[in-house]
N, CA, C and O of each residue as an XYZ file, in Angstrom:
452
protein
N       0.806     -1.211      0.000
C       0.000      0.000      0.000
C       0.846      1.272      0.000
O       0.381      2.372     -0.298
N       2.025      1.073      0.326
C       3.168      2.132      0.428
C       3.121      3.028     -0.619
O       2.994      4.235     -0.413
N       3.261      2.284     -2.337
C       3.559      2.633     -3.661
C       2.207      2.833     -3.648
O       2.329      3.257     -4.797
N       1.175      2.921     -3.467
C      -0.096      3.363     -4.356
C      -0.052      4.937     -3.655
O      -0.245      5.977     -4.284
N       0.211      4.846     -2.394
C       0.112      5.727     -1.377
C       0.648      7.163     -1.854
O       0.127      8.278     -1.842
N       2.456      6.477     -2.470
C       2.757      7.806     -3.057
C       2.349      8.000     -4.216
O       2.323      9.108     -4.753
N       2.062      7.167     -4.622
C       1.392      7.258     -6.398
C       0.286      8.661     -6.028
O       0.362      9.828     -6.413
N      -0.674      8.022     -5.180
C      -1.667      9.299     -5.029
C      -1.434     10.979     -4.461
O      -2.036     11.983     -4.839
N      -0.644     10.892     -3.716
C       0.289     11.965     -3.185
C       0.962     12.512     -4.561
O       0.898     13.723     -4.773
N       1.600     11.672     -5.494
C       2.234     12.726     -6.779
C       0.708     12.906     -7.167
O       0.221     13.998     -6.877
N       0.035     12.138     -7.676
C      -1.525     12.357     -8.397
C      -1.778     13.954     -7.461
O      -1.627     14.981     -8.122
N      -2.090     14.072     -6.210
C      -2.317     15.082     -5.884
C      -1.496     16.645     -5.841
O      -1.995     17.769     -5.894
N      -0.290     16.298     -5.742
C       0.642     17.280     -6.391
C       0.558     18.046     -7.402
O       0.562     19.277     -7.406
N       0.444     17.003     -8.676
C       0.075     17.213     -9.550
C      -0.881     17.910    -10.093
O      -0.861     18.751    -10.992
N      -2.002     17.334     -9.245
C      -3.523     17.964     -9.433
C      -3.468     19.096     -8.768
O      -3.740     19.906     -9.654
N      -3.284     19.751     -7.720
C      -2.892     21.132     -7.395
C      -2.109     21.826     -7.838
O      -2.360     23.026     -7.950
N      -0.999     21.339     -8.203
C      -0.300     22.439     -9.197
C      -1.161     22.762    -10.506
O      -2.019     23.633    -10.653
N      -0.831     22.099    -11.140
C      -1.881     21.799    -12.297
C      -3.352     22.710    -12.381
O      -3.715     23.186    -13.457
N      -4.216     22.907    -11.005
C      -5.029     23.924    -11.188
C      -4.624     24.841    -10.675
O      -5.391     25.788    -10.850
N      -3.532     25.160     -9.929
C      -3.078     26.389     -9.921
C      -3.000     27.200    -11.579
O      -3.748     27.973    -12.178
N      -1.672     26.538    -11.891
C      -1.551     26.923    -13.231
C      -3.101     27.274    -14.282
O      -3.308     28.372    -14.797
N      -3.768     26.417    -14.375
C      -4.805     26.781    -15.032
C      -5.709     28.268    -14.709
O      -5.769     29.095    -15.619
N      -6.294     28.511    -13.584
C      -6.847     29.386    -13.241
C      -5.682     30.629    -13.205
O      -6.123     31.751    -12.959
N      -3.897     30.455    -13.491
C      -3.544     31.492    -14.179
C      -4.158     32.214    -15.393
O      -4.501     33.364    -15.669
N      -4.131     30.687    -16.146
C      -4.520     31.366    -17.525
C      -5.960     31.411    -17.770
O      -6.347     31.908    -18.828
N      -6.491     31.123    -17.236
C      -7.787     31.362    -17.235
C      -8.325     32.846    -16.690
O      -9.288     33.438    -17.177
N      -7.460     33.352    -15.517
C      -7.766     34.587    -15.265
C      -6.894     35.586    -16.356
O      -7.182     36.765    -16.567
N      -6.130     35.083    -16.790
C      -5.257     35.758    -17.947
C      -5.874     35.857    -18.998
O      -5.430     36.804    -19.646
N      -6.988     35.155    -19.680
C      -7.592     35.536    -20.690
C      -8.819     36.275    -20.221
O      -9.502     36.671    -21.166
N      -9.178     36.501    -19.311
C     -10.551     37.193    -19.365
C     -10.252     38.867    -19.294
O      -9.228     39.229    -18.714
N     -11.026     39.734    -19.804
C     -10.614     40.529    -20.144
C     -11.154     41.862    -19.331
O     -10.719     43.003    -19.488
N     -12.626     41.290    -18.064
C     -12.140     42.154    -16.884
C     -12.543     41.103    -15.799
O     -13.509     40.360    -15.977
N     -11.564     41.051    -14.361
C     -11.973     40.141    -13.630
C     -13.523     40.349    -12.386
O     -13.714     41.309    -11.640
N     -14.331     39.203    -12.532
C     -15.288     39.411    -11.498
C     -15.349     37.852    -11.265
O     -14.702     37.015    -11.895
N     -16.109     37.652    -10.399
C     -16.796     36.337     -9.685
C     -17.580     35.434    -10.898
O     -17.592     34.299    -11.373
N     -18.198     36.706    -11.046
C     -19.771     36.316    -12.156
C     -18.086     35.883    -13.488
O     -18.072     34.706    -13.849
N     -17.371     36.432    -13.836
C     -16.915     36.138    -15.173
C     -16.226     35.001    -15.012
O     -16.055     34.479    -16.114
N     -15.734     34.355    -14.102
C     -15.174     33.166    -13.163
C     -16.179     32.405    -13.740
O     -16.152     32.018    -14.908
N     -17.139     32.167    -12.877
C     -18.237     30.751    -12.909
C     -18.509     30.494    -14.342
O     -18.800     29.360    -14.724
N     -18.389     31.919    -15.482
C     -18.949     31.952    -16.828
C     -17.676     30.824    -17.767
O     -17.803     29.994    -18.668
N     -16.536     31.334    -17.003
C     -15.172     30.549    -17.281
C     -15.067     29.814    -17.419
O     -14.957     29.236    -16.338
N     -14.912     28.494    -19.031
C     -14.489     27.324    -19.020
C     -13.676     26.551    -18.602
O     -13.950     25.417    -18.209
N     -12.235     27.194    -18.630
C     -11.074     27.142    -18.245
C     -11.126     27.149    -16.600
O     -10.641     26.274    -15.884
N     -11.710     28.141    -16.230
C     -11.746     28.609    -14.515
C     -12.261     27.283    -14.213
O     -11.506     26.556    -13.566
N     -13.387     26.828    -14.550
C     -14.336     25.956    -14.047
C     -13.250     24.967    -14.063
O     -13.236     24.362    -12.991
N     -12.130     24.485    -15.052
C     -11.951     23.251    -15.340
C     -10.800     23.147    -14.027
O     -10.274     22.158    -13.515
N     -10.677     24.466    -13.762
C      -9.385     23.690    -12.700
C     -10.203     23.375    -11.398
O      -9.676     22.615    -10.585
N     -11.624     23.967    -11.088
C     -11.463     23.412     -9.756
C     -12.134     21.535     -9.587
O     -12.155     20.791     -8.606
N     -12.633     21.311    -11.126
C     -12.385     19.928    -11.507
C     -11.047     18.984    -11.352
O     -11.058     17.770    -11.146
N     -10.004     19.744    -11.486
C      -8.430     19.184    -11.452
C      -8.217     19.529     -9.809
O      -7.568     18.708     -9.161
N      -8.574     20.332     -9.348
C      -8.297     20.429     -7.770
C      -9.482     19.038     -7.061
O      -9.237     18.144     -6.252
N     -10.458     19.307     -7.622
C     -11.474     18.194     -6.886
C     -11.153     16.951     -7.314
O     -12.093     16.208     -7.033
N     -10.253     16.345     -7.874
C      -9.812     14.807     -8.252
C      -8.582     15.047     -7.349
O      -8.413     14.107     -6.572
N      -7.327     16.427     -7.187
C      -6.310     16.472     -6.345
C      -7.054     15.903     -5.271
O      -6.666     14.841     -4.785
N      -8.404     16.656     -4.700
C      -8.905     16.566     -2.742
C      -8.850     15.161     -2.628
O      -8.231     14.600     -1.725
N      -9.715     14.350     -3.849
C     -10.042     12.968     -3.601
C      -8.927     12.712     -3.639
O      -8.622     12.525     -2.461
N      -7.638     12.500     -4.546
C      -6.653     11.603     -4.409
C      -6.067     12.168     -2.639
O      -5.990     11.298     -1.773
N      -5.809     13.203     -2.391
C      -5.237     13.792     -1.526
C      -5.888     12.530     -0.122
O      -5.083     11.703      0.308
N      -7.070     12.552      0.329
C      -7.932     11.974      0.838
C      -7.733     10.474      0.741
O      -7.730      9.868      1.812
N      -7.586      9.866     -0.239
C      -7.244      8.755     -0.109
C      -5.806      7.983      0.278
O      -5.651      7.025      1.036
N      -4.569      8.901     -0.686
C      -3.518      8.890      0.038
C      -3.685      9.156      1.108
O      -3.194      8.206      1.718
N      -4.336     10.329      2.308
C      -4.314     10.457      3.772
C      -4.381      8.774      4.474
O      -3.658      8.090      5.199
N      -5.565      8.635      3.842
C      -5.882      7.091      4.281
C      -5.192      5.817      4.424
O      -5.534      4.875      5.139
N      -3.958      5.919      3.492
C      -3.078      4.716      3.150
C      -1.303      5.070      3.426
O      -0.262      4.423      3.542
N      -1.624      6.129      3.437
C       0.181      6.334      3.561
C       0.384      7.307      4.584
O      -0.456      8.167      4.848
N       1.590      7.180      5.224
C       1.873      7.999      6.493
C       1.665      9.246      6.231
O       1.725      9.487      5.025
N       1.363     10.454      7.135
C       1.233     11.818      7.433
C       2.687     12.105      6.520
O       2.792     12.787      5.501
N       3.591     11.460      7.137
C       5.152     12.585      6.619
C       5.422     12.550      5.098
O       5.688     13.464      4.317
N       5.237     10.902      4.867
C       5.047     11.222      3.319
C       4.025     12.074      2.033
O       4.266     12.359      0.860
N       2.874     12.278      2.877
C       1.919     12.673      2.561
C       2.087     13.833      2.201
O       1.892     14.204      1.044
N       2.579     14.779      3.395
C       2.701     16.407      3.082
C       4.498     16.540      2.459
O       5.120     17.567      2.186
N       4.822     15.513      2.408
C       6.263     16.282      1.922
C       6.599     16.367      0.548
O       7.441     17.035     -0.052
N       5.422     15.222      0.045
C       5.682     14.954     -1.307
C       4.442     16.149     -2.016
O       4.538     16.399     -3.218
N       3.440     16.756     -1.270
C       2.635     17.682     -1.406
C       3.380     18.987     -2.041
O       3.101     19.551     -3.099
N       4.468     19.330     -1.049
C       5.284     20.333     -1.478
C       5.399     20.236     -3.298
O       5.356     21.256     -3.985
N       5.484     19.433     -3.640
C       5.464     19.426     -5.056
C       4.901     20.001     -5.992
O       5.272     20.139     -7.158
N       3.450     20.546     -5.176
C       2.244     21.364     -5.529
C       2.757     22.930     -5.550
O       1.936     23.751     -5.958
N       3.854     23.332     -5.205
C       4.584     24.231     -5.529
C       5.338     24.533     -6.210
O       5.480     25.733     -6.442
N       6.092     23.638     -6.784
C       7.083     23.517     -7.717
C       6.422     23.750     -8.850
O       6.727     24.717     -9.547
N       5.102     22.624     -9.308
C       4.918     22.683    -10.237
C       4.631     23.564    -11.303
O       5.105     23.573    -12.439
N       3.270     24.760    -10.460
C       3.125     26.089    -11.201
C       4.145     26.864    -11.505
O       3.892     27.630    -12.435
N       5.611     26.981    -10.896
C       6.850     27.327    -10.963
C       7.171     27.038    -12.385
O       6.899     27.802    -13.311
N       7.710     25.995    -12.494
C       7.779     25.196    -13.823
C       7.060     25.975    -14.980
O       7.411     26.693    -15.916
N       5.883     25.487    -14.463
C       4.703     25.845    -15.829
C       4.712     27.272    -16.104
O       4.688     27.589    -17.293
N       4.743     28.209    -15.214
C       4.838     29.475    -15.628
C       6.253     29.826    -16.089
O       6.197     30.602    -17.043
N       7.328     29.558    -15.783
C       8.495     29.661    -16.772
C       8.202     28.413    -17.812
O       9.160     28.308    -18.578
N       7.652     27.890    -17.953
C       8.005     27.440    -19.731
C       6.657     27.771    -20.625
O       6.674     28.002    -21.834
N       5.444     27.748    -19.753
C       3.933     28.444    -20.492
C       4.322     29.654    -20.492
O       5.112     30.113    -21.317
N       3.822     30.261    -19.598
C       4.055     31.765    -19.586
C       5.024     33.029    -19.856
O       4.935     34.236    -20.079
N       6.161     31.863    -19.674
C       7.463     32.803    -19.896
C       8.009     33.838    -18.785
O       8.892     34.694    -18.839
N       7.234     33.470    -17.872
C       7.358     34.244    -15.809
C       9.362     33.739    -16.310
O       9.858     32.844    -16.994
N       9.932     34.919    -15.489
C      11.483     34.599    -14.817
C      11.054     33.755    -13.780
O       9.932     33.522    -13.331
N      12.443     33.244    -13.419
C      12.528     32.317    -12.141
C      13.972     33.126    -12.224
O      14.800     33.104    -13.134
N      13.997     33.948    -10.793
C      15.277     34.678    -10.148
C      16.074     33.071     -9.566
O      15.592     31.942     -9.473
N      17.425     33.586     -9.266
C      17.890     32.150     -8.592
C      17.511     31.902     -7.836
O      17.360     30.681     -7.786
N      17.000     32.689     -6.564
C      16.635     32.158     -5.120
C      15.418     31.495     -5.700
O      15.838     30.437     -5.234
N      14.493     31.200     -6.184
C      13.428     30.029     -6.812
C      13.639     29.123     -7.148
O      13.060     28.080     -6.843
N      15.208     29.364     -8.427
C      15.918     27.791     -8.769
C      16.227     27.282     -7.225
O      15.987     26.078     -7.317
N      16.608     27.518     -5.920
C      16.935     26.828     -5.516
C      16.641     26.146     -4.160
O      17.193     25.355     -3.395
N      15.028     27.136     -4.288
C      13.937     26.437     -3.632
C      13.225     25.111     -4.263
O      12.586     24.230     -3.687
N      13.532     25.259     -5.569
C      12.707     24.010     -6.277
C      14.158     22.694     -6.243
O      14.064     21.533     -6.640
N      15.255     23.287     -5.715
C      16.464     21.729     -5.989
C      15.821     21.572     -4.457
O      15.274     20.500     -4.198
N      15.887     22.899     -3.152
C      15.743     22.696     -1.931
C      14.654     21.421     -2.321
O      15.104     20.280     -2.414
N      13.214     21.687     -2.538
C      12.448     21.027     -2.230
C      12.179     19.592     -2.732
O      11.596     18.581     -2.339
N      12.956     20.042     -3.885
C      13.172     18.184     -4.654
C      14.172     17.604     -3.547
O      13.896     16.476     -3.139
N      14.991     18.063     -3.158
C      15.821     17.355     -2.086
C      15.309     16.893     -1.029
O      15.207     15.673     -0.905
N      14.944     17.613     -0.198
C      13.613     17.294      0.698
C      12.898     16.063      0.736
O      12.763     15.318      1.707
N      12.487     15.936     -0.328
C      11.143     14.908     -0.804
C      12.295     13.840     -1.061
O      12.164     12.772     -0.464
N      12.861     13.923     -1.478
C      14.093     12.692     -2.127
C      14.075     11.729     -0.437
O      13.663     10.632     -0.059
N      14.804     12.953      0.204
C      15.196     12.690      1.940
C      13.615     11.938      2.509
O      13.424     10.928      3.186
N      13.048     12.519      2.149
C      11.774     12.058      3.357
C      11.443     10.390      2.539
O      11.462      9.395      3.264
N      11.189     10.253      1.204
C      10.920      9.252      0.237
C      11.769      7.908      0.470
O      11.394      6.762      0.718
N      13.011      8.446      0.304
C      14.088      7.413      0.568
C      15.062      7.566      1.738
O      15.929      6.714      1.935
């Protein structure tokens, strides 16, 4: 149950970064922001679909795999929009970012193995 455990923990990583990133660009194309233009939002809508499969996986990993692995491999959910906005968006990443994202891959390496 160990390996499914983190399987779902990256699944949820994933899935939170992942709608992070989206509801970037989703608020990036609309052309003035409100609530009402949100809900109207295809894109908007679709990430909190990608966040609500993150909760469930999140939730089920809680269930099967220890607390420490759980939130450390979570951190990942940070990295990722990082990523995506320097290679989608074209955002800088100053160094002190490059080396929060080796910090935190290291981290997770440490807690994992």
């Amino acid at each position: 149950m160990e390996i499914l455990g983190l399987v779902m923990t990256f699944v949820t990583a994933i899935c939170f970064g992942l709608s992070t990133a989206i509801q970037k660009y989703a608020l990036g194309k609309m052309k003035k922001f409100s609530i009402k233009g949100m809900l109207k939002n295809r894109r908007w809508l679709s990430s909190l679909i990608v966040a609500a499969v993150g909760i469930a996986s999140y939730l089920f990993a809680m269930k099967i795999a220890d607390l420490s692995i759980v939130q450390s491999v979570i951190s990942l959910a940070l990295i990722i929009p990082m990523i995506i906005g320097f290679v989608f968006f074209k955002e800088r990443l100053v160094v002190y970012e490059w080396v929060s994202i080796i910090l935190i891959l290291a981290g997770i390496f440490l807690v994992v193995y």
